[in-house]
Structures are given as C-alpha cells and as structure tokens.
GUTORFI-790984 format. One record per residue (C-alpha): residue number from 0; x, y negated, z negated. Coordinates in nm, 3 decimals. Layout:
BEGIN
resi;east;north;up
NUM;X;Y;Z
...
REM end
This chain:
BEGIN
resi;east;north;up
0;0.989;0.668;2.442
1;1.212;0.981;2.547
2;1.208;1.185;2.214
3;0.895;1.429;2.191
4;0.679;1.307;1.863
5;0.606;1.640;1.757
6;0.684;1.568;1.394
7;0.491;1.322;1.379
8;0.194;1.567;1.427
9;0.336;1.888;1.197
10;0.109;1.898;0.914
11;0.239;1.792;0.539
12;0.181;1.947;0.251
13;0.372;1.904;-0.120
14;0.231;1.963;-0.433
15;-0.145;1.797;-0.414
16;-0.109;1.603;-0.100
17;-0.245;1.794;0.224
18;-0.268;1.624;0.521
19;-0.300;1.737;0.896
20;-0.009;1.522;1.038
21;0.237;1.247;0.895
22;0.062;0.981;1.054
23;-0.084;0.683;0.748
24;-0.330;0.389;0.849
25;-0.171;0.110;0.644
26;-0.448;-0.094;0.419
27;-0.484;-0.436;0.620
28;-0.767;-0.654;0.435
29;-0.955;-0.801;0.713
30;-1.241;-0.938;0.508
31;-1.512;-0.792;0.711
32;-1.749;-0.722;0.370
33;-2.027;-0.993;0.312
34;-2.092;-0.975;-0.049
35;-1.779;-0.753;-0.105
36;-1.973;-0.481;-0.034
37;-1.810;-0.269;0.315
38;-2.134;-0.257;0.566
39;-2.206;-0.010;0.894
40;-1.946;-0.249;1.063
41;-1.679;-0.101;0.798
42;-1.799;0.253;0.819
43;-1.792;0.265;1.190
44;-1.407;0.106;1.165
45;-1.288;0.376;0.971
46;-1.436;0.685;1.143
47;-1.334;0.554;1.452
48;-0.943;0.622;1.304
49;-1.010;0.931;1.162
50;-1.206;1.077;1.518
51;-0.890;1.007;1.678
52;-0.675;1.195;1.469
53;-0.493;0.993;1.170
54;-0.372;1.192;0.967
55;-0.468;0.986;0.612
56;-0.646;0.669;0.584
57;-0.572;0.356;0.328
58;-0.822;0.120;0.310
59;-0.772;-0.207;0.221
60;-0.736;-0.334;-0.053
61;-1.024;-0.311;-0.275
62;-1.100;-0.504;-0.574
63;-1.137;-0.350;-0.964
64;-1.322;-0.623;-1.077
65;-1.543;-0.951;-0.994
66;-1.384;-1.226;-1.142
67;-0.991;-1.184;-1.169
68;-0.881;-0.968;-0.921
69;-0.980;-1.134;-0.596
70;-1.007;-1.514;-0.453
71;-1.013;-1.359;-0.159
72;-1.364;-1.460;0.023
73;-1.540;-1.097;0.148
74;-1.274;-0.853;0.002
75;-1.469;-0.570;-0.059
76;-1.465;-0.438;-0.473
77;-1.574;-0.107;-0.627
78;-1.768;-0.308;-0.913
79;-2.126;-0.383;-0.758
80;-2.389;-0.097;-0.679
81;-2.384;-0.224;-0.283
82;-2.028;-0.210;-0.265
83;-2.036;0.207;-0.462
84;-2.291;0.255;-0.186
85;-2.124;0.108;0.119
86;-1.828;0.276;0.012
87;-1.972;0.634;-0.007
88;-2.070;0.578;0.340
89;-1.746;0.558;0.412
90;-1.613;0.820;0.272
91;-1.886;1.079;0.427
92;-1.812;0.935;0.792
93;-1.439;0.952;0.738
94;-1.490;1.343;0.658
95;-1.779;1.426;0.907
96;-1.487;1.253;1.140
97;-1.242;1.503;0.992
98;-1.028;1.284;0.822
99;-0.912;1.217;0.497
100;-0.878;0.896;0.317
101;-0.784;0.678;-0.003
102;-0.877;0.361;-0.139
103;-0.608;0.090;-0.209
104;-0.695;-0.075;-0.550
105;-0.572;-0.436;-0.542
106;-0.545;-0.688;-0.803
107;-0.442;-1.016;-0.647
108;-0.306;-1.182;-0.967
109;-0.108;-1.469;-0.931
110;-0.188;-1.430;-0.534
111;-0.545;-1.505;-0.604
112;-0.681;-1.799;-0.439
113;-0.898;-1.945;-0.774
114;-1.068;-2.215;-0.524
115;-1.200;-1.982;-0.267
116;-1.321;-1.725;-0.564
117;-1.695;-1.758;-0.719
118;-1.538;-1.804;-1.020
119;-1.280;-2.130;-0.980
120;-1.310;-2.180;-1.339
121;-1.141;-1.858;-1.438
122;-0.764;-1.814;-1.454
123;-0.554;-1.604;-1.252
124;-0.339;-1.342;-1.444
125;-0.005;-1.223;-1.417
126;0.294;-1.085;-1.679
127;0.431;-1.454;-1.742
128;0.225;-1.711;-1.528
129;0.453;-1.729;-1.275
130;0.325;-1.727;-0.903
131;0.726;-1.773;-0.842
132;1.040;-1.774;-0.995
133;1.033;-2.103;-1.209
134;0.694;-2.229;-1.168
135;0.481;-2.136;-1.446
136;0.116;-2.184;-1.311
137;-0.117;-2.045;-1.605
138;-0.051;-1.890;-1.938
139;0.135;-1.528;-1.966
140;-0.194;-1.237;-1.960
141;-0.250;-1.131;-2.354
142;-0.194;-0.785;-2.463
143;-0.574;-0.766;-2.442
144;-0.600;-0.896;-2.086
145;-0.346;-0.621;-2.014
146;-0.564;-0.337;-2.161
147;-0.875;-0.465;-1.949
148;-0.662;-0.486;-1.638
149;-0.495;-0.111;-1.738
150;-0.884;0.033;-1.780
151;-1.018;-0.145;-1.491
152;-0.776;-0.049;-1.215
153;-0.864;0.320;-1.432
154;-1.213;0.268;-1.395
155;-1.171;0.234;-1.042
156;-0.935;0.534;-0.979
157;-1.219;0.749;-1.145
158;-1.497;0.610;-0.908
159;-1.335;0.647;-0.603
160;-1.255;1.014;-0.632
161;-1.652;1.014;-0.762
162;-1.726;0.839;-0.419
163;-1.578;1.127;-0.216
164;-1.204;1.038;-0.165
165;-0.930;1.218;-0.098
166;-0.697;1.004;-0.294
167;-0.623;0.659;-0.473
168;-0.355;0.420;-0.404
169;-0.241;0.172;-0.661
170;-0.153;-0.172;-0.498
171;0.210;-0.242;-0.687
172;0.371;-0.443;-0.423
173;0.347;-0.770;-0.243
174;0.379;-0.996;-0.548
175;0.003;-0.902;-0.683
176;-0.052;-0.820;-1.043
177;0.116;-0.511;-1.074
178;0.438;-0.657;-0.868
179;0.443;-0.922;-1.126
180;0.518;-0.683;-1.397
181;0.779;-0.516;-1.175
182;1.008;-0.815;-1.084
183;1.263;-0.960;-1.354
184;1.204;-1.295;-1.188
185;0.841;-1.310;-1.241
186;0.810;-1.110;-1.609
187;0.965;-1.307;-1.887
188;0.791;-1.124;-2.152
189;0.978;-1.047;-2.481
190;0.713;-0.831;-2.568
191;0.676;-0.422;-2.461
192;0.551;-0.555;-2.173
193;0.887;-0.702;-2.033
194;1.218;-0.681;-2.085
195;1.427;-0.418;-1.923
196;1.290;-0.141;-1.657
197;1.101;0.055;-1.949
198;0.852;-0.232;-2.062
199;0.813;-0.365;-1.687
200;0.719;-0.048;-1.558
201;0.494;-0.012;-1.853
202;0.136;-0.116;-1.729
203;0.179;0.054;-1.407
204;0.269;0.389;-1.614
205;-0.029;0.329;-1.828
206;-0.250;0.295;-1.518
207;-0.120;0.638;-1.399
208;-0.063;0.803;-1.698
209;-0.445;0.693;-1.818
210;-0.627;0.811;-1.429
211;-0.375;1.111;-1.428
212;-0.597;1.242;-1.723
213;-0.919;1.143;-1.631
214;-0.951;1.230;-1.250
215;-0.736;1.572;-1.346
216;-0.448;1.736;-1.128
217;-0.566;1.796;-0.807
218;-0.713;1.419;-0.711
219;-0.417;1.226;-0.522
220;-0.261;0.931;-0.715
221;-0.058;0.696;-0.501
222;0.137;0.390;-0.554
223;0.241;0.114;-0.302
224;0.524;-0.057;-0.404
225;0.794;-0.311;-0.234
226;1.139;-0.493;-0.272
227;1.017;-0.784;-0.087
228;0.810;-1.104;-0.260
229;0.582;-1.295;-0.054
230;0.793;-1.571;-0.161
231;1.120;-1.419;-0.120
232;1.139;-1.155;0.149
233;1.498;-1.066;0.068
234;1.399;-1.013;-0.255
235;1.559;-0.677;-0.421
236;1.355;-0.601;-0.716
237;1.581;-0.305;-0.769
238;1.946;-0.381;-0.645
239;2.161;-0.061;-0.686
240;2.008;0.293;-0.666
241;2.051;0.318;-1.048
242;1.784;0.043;-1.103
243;1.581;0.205;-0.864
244;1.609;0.508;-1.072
245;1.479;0.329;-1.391
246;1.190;0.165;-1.187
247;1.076;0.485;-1.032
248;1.087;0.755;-1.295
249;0.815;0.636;-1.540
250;0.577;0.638;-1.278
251;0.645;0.986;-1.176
252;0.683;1.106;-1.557
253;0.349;0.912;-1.575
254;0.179;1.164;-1.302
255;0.192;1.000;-0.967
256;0.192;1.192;-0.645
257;0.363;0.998;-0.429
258;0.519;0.674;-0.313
259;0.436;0.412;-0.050
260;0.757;0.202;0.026
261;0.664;-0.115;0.185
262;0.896;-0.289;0.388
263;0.906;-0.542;0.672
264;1.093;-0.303;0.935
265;1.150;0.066;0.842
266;1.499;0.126;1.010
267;1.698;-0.105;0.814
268;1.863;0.013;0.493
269;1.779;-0.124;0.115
270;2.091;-0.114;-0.032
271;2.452;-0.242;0.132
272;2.689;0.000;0.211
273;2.910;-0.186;-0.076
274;2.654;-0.096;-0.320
275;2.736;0.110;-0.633
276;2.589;0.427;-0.609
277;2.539;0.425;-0.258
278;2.778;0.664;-0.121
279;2.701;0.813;0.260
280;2.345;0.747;0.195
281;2.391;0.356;0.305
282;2.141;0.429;0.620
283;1.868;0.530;0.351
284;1.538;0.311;0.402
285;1.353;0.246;0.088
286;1.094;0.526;0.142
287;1.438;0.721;0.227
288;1.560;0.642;-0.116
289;1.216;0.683;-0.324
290;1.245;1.035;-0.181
291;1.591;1.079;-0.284
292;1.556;0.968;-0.613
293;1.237;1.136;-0.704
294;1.199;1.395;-0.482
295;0.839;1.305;-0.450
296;0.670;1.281;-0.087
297;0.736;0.898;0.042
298;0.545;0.684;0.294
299;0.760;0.481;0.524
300;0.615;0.161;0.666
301;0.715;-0.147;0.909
302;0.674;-0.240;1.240
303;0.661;0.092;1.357
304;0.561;0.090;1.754
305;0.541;-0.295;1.816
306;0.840;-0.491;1.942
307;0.784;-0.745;1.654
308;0.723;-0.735;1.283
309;0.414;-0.865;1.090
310;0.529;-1.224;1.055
311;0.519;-1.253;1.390
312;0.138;-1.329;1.481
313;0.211;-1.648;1.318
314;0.487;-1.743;1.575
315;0.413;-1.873;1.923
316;0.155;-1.635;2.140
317;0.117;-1.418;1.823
318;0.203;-1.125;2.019
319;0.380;-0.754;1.978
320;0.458;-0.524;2.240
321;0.448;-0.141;2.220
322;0.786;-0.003;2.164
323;1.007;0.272;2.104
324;0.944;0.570;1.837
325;1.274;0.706;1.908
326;1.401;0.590;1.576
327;1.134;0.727;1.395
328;1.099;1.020;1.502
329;1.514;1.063;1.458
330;1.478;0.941;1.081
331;1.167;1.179;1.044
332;1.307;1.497;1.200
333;1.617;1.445;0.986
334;1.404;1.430;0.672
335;1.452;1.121;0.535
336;1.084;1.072;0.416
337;0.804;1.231;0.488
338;0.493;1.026;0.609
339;0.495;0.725;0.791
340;0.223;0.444;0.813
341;0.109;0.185;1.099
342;-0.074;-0.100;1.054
343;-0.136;-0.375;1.348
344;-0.090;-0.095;1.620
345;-0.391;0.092;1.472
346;-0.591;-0.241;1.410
347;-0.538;-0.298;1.789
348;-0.655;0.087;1.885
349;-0.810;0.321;1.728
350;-0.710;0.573;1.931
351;-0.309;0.475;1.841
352;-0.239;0.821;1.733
353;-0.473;1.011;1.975
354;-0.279;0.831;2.287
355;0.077;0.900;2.141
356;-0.003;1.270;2.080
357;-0.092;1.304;2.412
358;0.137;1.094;2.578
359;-0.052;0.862;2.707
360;0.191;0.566;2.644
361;0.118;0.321;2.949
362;-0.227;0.338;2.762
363;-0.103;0.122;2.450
364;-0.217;-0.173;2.373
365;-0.020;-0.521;2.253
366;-0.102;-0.658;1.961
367;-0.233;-0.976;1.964
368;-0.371;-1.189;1.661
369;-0.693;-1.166;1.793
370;-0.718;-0.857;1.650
371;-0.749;-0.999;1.343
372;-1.041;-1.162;1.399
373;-1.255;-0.836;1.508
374;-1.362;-0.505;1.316
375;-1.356;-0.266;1.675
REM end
C-alpha cells in the first residue's frame, strides 16, 4: 500500500447512521450456534472486532423463524428465548467494546437446505418455486405465506433493536427469499406480487415500510442487496441505471436508511460503458450507483484487501494474500460511496482494522480456508 487510509478512519454520519469510521464487518454465517442460539464463543467473536476498532458490525445472518427460513444446521435465529438471550450478550459486549452493531435477518428460501433442517417435511418458499430460472422446485408462496414472511422478518426488526442494536439489516441478496422476489427470472407471479419493478419490490417495501413504523425514526434500517445469483454470477437483476431506479426507490420511499451493495470484487463497474443511461459514470460500482441514484449512504463490498475473491477458498490451497487498498481508498476519497465492508480478512484477524490504521501491514494475515473452520 502507498496511499495513506485516512478515510477509511474519518467518521460517517448521514441522517440516522453514526458511525466512528467507514470500516463494515460483512455478515459471514459460520454456524458456530448449537441450538441456533449464539453462545460465549459468539460473544467473545464479536467484541474481539469491535475492541479493535470496526467501525459497524453485521452479524450473520440470523434467522426470523424456526421452520422456513433456515436448513442451515446451527444458524443462529431470533425466535427461541436462548437465542434472545445469547444475543443480548452480544450486543452488551459489542458496546462495552465500543462498537456498534446490526443484525442481518436472513430468510434462506429457495436456498434452504430442507434435508439438513429439523423440519424436512416442510416446504421451502420463494415468489414462484423457482430455486433457478426454469426449474420449478415447490409451489409459488400464497398471499398468506407472504404476510407471515412480511410480519416475521418485522417481528424480528422490532426485537433486535429491543436486544440493544444499533441497527437491522434486511438480507435481500444472494438468491434468498427476498432476492427471489427481486429477480424477473425467479418471480413469475401475475399477481401484485410480480410483474414489473413495482410488485417485485413489493414485499421488501412492506418489510420496511411495516418496521419503519414500529421501531420509529431513529433505529437504523438496512438492506443488503446484489446483482449476482448464486446460480448466475453475471446475473444483472437491474440492467440499465433506469431499472435500477425502479428497483431502488420503493425501498427508500418505504423508509430505509441505507444500502449494502454486494458484489464479488468492488472495483469493477455494474453497468457497460454502452449502457443507456450510463454516461461518464461507466466506472460507477454498484454501491457507486445505489448512491447516485438515491442519494442514500451505500456500503461497498468485495474482496477488499485479499489478492483473491470469495470463490477462491474452494480452488487449490484455498488461499488469499493481503493486497493493495490503493483502489479503495482512491474510489473512497473521490466519494463514490461511503462505507465499505470486509469479510474473510476480518474472519482471519480481528485486529484487520486496528493493524491497517496503524500501519502495521507486514502484520496481515492470509486468508486461508481454515479460517472457516474456527470462531478466534
């Protein structure tokens, strides 16, 4: 690194959303909570980032419900009294650490993994059935099924700002539940649910719209939200800045804060230089053009400080090198969004942030897919 990462320390403030520097743990579900409630092990993972100076926390994702939401063996779910409890302890350690944090509510839908769930007998939900394009796996969700989902990813919003949160993030990305409602490919609904931008970006709005009045103005409401299918990673849910447009407005005339922009490396562009609308803004990352569009504050993510992206601890050695923030810190000082989150370099160290700030570089660590396996 040659640039000085003072921006990414400068405090952030807009609207709601105060936090001490632009620095985001990404939620990575690591399936560390027996009975899928989080335990000491979970507390002491989290304060350990905030001690060393991130400047918001995401947990992973957590689940709004017991049956439906999660096939996903020791996922940890705001639903059982053990789970409210372990989660509280979280959320005091985090501040006695002086951080802040959020939970990530995640609904697995057609992602969930029936089998491995404790209820294998219960279908998985999404807008149409479809896990992918073309493949119907289980009947479309009912209007009613969509009003349980809508109040339970509510319900959940509520209790963790009751639990001592700083703020909620929606999980809309990724394929899950939400994601299915999002994507043309995967909603085939004639119904209000479906059809053009308005009725896909209907239950998320609901989910905001509905928490926005019940947790009031000041409590944090986040969504996550990505181009990218787990089954497609070229996938462009939106494909001109215009569609983009129609995705993103509802949610913000809805109430939400702020946007999380998932993508698989943050420097490259969305949209084509060749792309209608796109104009001089053709360099413009996704959380670039959330920010753009909205005006809202926008969370950059992907493969920020490694030498390789995600997919690759499933290649040979399974390995990422530190590298480079120059980039970053370029796209950051120039304004193009405003936070920016790491995942596997902060799963390998906890002290990540602590050891950039103070430029302590030859201390960083490579990222090896054993890290996976541990909760240090």
């Amino acid at each position: 690194m040659t640039k000085p990462v003072d921006i990414l320390f400068k405090p952030f403030e807009h609207g709601n959303i105060a936090v001490p520097n632009r620095i985001v743990m990404a939620p990575m579900t690591r399936s560390f909570s027996p009975g899928h409630a989080p335990n000491d092990d979970v507390v002491a993972y989290y304060r350990r980032r905030a001690a060393a100076g991130v400047g918001l926390i995401l947990s992973e994702g957590v689940s709004p419900n017991a049956t439906t939401a999660t096939g996903t063996p020791n996922v940890p779910n705001l639903v059982f009294d053990e789970a409210k409890a372990g989660w509280r302890k979280v959320a005091d350690a985090v501040k006695a650490a002086g951080g802040k944090m959020g939970l990530q509510i995640w609904h697995e839908g057609p992602y969930r993994n029936a089998k491995a769930s404790e209820h294998p007998d219960v279908p998985s939900w999404s807008a149409s059935g479809f896990k992918v394009p073309g493949k119907q796996i289980a009947e479309p969700m009912t209007s009613a099924e969509i009003e349980i989902a809508i109040s339970e990813f509510v319900d959940a919003i509520v209790a963790t700002k009751e639990l001592g949160f700083y703020c909620a993030e929606i999980h809309g990305a990724h394929s899950y539940l939400i994601d299915s409602f999002f994507w043309r490919e995967t909603n085939l609904r004639d119904d209000s649910w479906g059809g053009a931008w308005e009725g896909r970006t209907r239950m998320a709005a609901e989910i905001i719209s509905r928490a926005r009045a019940a947790v009031g103005a000041d409590f944090p409401i986040l969504i996550r939200l990505s181009q990218w299918k787990q089954q497609d990673f070229n996938a462009l849910a939106a494909e001109t800045p215009a569609e983009l447009e129609k995705w993103l407005t509802p949610l913000v005339e809805a109430g939400v804060d702020g946007f999380h922009l998932s993508q698989r490396r943050f420097w490259e562009p969305t949209f084509g230089p060749d792309v209608a609308g796109v104009g001089g803004d053709a360099h413009l990352n996704f959380a670039g053009w959330a920010k753009k569009i909205t005006g809202k504050p926008s969370i950059s993510v992907g493969s920020v400080g490694l030498s390789g992206e995600f997919t690759a601890i499933y290649g040979p050695g399974g390995e990422s090198t530190p590298a480079s923030l120059d980039a970053l810190v370029d796209r950051m000082e120039a304004g193009e969004f405003d936070l920016i989150a790491v995942g596997r370099a902060l799963l390998q160290d906890p002290e990540w942030a602590l050891k950039i700030r103070e430029g302590r570089t030859d201390e960083l660590m490579t990222f090896t897919k054993d890290a996976l396996a541990t909760l240090s």
